[in-house]
N, C-alpha and C positions, 0 to 999 in steps of 0.2 A: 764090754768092759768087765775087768776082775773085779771082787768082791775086795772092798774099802777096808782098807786099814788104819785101827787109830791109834794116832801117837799121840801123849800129848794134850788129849782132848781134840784132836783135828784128824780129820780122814785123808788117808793118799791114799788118790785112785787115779788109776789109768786111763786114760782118753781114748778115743778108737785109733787117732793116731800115731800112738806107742807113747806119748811124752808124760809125764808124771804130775801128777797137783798136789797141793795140799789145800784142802777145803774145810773149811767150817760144818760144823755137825747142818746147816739149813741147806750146806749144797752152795756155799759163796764161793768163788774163787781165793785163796787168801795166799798164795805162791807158785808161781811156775812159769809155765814148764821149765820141768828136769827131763833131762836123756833119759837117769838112773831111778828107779826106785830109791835105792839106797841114800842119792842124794837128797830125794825129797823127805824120807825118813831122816836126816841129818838135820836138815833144818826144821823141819815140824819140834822134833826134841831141844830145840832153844827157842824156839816162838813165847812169846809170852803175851797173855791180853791184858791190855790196861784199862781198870776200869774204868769207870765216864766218873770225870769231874760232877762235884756236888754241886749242885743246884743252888744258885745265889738267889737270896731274897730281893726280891723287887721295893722298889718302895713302896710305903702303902696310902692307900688312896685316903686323900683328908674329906 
């Protein structure tokens, strides 16, 4: 495997395969496989993370 490249805040890296990913900095899967590098650099650069909704209050115990 080649040495990861980040775009984005995300890493694309190469499989042994030849096919492309785009990973999360933990090493998740988060796109792929692409043929191209290029490709997977393409979409990495429009990815975006949405944060986690806010935390609703429970009701509270009487």
């Amino acid at each position: 495997m080649s040495a990861a490249k980040s775009v984005n805040g995300y890493l694309i890296t190469k499989a042994k395969d030849g096919q492309w990913w785009v990973d999360s900095n933990g090493g998740e899967h988060i796109a792929g496989p692409f043929p191209t590098e290029a490709l997977a650099i393409e979409v990495a650069s429009v990815l975006q993370d949405t944060p986690p909704a806010p935390k609703r209050r429970g009701a509270k115990p009487e």
